[in-house]
ZAVEX-763674 format. One record per atom (N, C-alpha, C): x negated, y, z; residue in one letter. Coordinates in steps of 0.1 Angstrom, whole numbers, padded with zeros to 4 digits, always signed. Layout:
! ZAVEX-763674
XYZa ...
END
This chain:
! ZAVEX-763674
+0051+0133-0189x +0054+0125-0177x +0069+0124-0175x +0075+0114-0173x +0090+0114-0169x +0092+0106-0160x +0096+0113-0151x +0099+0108-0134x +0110+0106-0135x +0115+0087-0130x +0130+0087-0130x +0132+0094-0119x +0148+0101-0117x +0155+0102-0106x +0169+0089-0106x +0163+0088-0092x +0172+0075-0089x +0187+0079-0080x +0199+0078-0083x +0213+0074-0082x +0213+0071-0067x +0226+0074-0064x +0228+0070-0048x +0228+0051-0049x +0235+0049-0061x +0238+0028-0061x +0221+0029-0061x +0212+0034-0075x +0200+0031-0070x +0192+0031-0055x +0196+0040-0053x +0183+0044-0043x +0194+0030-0029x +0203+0027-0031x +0210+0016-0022x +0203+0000-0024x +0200-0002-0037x +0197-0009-0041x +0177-0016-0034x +0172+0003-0041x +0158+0002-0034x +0154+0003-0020x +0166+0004-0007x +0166+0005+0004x +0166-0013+0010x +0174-0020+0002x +0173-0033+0006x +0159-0037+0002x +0154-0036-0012x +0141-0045-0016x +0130-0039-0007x +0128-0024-0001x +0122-0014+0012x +0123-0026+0026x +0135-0027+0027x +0134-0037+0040x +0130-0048+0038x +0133-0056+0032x +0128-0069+0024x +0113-0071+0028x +0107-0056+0024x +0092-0057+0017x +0085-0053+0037x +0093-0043+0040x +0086-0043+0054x +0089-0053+0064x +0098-0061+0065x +0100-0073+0070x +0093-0085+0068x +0089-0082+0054x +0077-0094+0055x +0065-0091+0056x +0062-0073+0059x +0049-0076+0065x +0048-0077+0080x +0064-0071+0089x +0067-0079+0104x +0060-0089+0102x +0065-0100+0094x +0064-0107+0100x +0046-0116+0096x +0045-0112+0088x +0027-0116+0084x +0019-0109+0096x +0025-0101+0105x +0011-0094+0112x +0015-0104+0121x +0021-0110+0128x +0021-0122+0139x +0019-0130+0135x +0009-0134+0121x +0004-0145+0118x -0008-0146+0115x -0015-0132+0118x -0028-0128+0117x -0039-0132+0124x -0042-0143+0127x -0054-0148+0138x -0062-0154+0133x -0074-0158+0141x -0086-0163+0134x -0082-0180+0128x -0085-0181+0121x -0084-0196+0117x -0074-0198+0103x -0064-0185+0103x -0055-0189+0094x -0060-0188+0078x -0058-0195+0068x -0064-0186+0057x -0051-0178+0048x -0056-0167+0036x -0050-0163+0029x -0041-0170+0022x -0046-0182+0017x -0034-0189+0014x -0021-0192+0021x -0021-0195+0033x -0008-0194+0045x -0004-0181+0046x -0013-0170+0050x -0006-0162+0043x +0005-0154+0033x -0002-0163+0021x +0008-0159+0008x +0023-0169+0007x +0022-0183+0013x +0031-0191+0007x +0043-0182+0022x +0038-0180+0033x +0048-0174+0044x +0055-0162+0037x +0046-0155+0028x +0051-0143+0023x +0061-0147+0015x +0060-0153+0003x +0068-0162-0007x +0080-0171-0002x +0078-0175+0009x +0090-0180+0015x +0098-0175+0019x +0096-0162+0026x +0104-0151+0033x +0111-0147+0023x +0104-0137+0012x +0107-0134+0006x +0119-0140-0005x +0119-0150-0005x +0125-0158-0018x +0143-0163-0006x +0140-0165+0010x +0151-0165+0015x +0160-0152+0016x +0149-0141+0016x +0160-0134+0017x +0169-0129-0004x +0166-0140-0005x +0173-0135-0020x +0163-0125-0031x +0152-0123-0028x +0144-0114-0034x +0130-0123-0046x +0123-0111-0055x +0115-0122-0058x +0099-0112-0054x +0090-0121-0050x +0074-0112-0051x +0075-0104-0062x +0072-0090-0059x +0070-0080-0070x +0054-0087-0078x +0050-0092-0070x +0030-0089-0079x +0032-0105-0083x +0041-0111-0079x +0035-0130-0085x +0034-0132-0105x +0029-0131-0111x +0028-0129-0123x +0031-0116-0134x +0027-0106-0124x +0031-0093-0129x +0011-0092-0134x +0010-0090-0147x -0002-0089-0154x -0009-0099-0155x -0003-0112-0151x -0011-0121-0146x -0018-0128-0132x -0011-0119-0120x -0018-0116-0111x -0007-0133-0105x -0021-0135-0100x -0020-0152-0098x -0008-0156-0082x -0008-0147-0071x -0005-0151-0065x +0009-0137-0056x +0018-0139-0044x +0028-0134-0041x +0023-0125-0032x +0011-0115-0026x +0008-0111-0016x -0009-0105-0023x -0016-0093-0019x -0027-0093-0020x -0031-0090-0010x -0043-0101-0008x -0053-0098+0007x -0066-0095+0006x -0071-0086+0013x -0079-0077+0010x -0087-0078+0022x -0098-0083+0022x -0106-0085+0036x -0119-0079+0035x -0121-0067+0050x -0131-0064+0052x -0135-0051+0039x -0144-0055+0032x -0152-0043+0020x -0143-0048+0006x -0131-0055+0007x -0122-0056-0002x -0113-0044+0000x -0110-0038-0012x -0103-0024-0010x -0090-0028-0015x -0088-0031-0027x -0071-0039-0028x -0074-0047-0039x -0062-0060-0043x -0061-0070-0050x -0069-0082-0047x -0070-0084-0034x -0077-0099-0029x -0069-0108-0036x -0071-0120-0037x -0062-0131-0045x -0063-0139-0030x -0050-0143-0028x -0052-0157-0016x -0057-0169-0023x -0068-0174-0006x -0072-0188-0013x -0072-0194-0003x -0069-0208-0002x -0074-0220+0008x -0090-0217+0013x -0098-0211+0004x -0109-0211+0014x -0113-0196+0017x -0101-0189+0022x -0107-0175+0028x -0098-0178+0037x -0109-0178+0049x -0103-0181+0065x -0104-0172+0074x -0097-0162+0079x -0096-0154+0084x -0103-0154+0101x -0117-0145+0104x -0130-0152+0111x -0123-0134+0126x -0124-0135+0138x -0129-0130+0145x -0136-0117+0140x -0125-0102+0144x -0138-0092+0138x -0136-0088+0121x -0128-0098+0113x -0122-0094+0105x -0115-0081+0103x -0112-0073+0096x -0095-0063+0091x -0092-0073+0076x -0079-0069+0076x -0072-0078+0062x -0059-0066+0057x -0064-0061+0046x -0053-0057+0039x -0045-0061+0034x -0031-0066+0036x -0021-0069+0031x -0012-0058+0019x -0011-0061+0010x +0000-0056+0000x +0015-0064-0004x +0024-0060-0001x +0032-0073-0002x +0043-0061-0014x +0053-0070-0022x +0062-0061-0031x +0071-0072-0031x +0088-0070-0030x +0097-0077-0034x +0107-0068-0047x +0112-0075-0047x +0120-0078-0061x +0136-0083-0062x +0146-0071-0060x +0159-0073-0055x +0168-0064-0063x +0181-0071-0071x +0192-0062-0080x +0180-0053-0085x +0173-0057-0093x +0163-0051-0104x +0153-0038-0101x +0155-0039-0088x +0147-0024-0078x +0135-0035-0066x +0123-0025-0072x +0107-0027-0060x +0109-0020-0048x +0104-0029-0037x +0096-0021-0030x +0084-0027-0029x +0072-0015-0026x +0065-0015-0024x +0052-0014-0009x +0045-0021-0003x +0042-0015+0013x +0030-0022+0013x +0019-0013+0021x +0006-0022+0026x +0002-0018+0040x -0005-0027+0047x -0008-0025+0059x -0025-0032+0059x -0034-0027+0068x -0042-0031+0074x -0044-0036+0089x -0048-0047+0091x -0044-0054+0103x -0060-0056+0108x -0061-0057+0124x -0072-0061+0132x -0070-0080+0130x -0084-0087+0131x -0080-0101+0134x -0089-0106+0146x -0079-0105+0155x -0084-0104+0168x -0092-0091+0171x -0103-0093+0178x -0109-0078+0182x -0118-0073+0173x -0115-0061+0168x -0127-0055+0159x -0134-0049+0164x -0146-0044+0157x -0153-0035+0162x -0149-0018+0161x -0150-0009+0170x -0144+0001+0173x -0141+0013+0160x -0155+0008+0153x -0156+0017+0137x -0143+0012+0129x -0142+0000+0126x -0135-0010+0118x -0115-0008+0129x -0114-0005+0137x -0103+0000+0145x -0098+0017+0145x -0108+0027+0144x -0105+0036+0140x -0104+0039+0127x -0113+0033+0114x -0106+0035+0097x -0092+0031+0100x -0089+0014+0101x -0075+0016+0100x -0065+0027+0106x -0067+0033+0119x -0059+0045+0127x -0060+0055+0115x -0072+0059+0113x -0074+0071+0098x -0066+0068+0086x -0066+0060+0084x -0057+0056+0066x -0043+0056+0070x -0038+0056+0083x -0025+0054+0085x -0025+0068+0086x -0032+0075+0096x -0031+0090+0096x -0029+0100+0087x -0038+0093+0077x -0038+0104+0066x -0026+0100+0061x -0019+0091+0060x -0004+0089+0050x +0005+0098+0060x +0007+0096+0069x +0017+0106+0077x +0010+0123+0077x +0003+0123+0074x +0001+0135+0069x +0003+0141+0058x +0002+0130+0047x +0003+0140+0035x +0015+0136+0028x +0027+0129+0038x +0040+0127+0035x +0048+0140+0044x +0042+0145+0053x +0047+0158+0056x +0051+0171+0049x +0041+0167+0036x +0047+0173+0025x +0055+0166+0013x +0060+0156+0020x +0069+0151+0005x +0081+0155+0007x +0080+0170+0007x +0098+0176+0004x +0099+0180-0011x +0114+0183-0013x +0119+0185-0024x +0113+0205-0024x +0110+0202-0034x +0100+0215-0039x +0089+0222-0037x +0080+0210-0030x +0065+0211-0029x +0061+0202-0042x +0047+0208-0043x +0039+0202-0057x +0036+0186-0050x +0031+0179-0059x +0029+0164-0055x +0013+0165-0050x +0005+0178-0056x -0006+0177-0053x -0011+0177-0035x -0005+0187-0030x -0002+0187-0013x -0002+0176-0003x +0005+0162-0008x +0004+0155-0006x -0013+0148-0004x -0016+0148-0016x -0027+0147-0023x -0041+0154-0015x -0035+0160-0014x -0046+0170-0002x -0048+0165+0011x -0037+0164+0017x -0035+0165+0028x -0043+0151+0032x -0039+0145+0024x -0045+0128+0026x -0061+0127+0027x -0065+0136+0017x -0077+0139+0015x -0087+0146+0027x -0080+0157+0031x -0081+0159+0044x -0090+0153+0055x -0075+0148+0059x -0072+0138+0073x -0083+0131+0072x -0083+0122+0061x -0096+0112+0060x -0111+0115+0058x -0111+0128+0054x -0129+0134+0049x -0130+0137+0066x -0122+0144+0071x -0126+0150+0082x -0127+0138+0096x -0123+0130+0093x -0127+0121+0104x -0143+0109+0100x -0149+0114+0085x -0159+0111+0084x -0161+0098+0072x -0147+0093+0069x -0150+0084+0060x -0145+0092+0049x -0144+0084+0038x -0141+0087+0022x -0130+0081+0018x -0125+0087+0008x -0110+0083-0004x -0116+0075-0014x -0108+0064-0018x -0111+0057-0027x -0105+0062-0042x -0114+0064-0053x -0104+0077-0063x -0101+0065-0074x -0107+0053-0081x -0106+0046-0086x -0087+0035-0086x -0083+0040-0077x -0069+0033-0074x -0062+0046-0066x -0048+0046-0070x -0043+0058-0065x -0025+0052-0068x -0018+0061-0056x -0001+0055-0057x +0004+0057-0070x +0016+0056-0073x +0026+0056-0084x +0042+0058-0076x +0049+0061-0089x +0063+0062-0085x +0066+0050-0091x +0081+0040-0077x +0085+0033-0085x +0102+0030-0085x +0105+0020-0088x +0120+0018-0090x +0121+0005-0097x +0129+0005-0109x +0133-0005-0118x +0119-0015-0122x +0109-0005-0121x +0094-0006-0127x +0087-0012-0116x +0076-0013-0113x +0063-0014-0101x +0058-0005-0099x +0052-0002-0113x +0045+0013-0114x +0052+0025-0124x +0054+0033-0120x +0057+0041-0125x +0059+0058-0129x +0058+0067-0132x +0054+0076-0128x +0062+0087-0118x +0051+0091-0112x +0036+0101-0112x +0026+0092-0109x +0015+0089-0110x +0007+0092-0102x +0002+0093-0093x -0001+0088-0081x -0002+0098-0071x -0018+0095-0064x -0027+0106-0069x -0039+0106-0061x -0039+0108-0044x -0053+0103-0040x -0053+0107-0026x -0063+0113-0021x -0064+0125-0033x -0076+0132-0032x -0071+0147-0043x -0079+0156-0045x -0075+0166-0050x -0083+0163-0066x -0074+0166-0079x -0079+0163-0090x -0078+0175-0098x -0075+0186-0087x -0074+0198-0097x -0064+0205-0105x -0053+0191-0106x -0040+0197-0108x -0031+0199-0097x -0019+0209-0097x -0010+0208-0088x +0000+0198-0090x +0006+0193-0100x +0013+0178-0099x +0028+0183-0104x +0034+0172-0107x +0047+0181-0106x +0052+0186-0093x +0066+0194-0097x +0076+0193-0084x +0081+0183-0080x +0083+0181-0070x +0090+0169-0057x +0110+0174-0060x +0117+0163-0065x +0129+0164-0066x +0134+0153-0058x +0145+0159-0054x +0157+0146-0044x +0157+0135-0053x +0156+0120-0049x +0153+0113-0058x +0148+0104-0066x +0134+0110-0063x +0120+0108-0069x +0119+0096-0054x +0111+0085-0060x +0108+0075-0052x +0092+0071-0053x +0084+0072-0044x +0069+0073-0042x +0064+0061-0034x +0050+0056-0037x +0049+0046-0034x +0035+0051-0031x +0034+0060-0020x +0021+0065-0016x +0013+0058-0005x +0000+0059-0013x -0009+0050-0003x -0025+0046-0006x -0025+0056+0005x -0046+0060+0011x -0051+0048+0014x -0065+0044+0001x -0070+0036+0002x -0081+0041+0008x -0092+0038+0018x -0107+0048+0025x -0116+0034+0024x -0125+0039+0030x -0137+0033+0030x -0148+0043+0043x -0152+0029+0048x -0168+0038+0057x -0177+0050+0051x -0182+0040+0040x -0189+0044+0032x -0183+0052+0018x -0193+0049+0010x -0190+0053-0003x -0176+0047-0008x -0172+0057-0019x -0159+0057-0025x -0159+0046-0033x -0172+0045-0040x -0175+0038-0054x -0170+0026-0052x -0161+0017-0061x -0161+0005-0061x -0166-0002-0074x -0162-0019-0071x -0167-0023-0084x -0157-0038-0082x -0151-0044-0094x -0144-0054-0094x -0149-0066-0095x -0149-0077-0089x -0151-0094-0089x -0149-0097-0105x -0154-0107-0105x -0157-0117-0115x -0143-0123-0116x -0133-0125-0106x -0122-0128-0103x -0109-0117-0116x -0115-0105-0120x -0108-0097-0122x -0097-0090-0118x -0100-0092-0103x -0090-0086-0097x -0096-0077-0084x -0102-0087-0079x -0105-0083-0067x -0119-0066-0064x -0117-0059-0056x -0120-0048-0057x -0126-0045-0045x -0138-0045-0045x -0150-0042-0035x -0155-0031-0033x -0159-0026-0025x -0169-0013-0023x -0182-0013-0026x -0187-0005-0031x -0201-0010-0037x -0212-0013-0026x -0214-0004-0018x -0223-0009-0005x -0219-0017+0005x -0204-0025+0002x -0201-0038+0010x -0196-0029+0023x -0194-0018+0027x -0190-0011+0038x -0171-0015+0043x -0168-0014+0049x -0153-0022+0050x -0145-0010+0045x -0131-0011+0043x -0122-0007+0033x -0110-0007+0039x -0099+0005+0039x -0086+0002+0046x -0075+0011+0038x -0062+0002+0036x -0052+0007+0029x -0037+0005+0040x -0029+0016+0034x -0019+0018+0043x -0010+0026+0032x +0006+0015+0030x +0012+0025+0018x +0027+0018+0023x +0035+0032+0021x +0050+0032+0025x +0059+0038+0007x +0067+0026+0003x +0078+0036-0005x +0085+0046+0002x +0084+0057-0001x +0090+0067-0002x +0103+0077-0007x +0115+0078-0003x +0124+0088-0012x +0121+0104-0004x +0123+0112-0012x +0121+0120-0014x +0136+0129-0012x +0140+0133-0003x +0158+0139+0001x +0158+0153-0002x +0169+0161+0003x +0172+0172+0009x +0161+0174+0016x +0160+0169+0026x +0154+0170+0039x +0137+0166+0043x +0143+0156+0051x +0126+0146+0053x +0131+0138+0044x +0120+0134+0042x +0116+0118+0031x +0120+0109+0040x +0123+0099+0035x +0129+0085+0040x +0117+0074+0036x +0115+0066+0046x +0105+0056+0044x +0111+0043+0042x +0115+0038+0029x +0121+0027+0027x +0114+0015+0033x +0105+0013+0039x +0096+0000+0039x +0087+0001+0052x +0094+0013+0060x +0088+0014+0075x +0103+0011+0083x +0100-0001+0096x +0114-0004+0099x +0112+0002+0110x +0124+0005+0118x +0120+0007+0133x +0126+0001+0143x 
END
């Protein structure tokens, strides 16, 4: 495994494509209401994105057809936008967005209510956000990666839903994905060590139900197997001295 460590110009570089990437999900959650579809969605994302000088990290990365993944309901991640997914009342929608700036990603996802949900479907998303602020409590320089890993694991068993083990973070930079790894559940290793540097792109995918998923005919898209709804929440990460810095959470 070889974990880049990233440079002060680097890690300057991945602070802009961080804002970039959380600014365009600002601005997609005030666009979240019933009627809109995924495709408005994506072209708003693409637009933003491309004014502020940046390019969609996921628009033709593997093939992946479109600038945003939307993830609706028992979709766990890689929804594809379409003109006919229309965002209904009661809905949650996972957003993934990635930009692409002086040759550095960032990476960020959020789950959003569409209009009023039902109280189950409002507390998963509060849990998947929970468990990430939890198991970034340990993303200091000289804790194992696994800790993290745990923690996440935790937060989210104990409030009664499940981890999704089939998709898990990565380190990134120059790259999208890149290494470590990062589970959100315990796999038995302790992981590497956490160095100043190290840029993390961690983020708890859960589910009501069962963990199991299974992918669309679409080859992308990524369901829960008993159709139970699904919530993701993921922030890039550096890794300091100190506290970790959240490239892609603004305040």
């Amino acid at each position: 495994m070889a974990i880049k460590i990233k440079r002060e110009q680097q890690i300057k570089k991945m602070r802009l494509a961080g804002e970039i990437t959380g600014r365009t999900l600002n601005l997609l959650k005030d666009k979240i209401v019933p009627g809109i579809t995924t495709f408005e969605l994506d072209k708003i994302a693409e637009s933003y994105i491309m004014e502020c000088g940046a390019l969609p990290s996921f628009k033709g990365y593997s093939g992946y057809p479109a600038s945003i993944c939307t993830s609706i309901n028992d979709e766990v991640v890689h929804g594809i936008p379409s003109k006919d997914r229309v965002l209904k009342e009661g809905d949650i929608i996972s957003i993934d967005v990635g930009a692409y700036i002086d040759s550095f990603h960032g990476d960020a996802a959020r789950t959003f209510a569409v209009g009023t949900v039902s109280p189950e479907k409002q507390r998963l998303i509060a849990v998947t956000e929970e468990s990430f602020f939890a198991g970034i409590k340990y993303a200091a320089a000289g804790n194992n990666l696994c800790e993290i890993s745990s923690a996440i694991q935790d937060t989210v068993e104990r409030n009664g839903f499940s981890v999704i083990r089939d998709y898990v973070g990565h380190g990134i930079g120059r790259n999208l994905h890149e290494d470590p790894a990062i589970p959100n559940y315990r796999n038995g290793r302790r992981g590497p060590v956490l160095k100043p540097g190290m840029v993390l792109a961690v983020e708890p995918m859960t589910a009501i139900g069962t963990h199991r998923v299974r992918v669309l005919s679409d080859g992308w898209t990524a369901v829960t197997k008993d159709g139970l709804p699904s919530a993701h929440y993921e922030n890039t990460v550096l890794i300091t001295e100190g506290e970790p810095e959240l490239l892609t959470l603004l305040i």
